[in-house]
C-alpha positions as CSV (number, residue, x, y, z in Angstrom):
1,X,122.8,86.0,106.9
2,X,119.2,84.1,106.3
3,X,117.4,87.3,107.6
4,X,118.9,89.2,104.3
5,X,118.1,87.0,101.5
6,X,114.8,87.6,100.0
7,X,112.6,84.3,98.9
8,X,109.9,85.0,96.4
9,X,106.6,83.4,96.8
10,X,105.2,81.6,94.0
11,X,102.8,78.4,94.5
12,X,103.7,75.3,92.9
13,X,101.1,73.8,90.3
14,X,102.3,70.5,90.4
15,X,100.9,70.0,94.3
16,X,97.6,71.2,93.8
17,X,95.2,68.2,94.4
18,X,93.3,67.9,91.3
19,X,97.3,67.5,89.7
20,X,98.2,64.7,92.1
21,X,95.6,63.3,91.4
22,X,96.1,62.4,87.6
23,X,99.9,61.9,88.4
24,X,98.0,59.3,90.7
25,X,96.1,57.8,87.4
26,X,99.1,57.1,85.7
27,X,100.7,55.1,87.8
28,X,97.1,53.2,88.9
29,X,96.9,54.6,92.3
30,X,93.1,55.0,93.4
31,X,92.5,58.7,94.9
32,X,89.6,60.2,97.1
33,X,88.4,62.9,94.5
34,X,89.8,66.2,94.9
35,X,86.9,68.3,95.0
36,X,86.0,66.3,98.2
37,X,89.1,65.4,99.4
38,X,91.0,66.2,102.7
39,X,94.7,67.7,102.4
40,X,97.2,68.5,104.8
41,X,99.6,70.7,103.7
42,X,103.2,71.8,105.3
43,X,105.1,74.5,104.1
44,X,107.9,76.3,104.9
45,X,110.1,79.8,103.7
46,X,106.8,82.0,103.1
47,X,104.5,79.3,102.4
48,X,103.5,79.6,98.6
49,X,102.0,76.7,97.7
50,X,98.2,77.3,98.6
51,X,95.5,74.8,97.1
């Protein structure tokens, strides 16, 4: 059944680094800056959440 459904690929804004990074601000959390910064990222269906 999985191999008939069809999943669209659209990337997420809110994961980008330079957003989790002011999410980050408002709760006081210290970052590395995102133009510099290192980030892993997992994905999974057709992975559409690039950076």
């Amino acid at each position: 059944m999985a191999q008939k459904l069809l999943y669209t690929s659209q990337p997420f804004f809110f994961t980008q680094p330079t957003v989790l990074a002011a999410m980050a601000a408002l709760y006081g959390v210290d970052t590395a800056p995102p133009e510099t910064a290192r980030v892993l990222e997992l994905g999974c269906a057709s992975g559409g959440t690039p950076c």
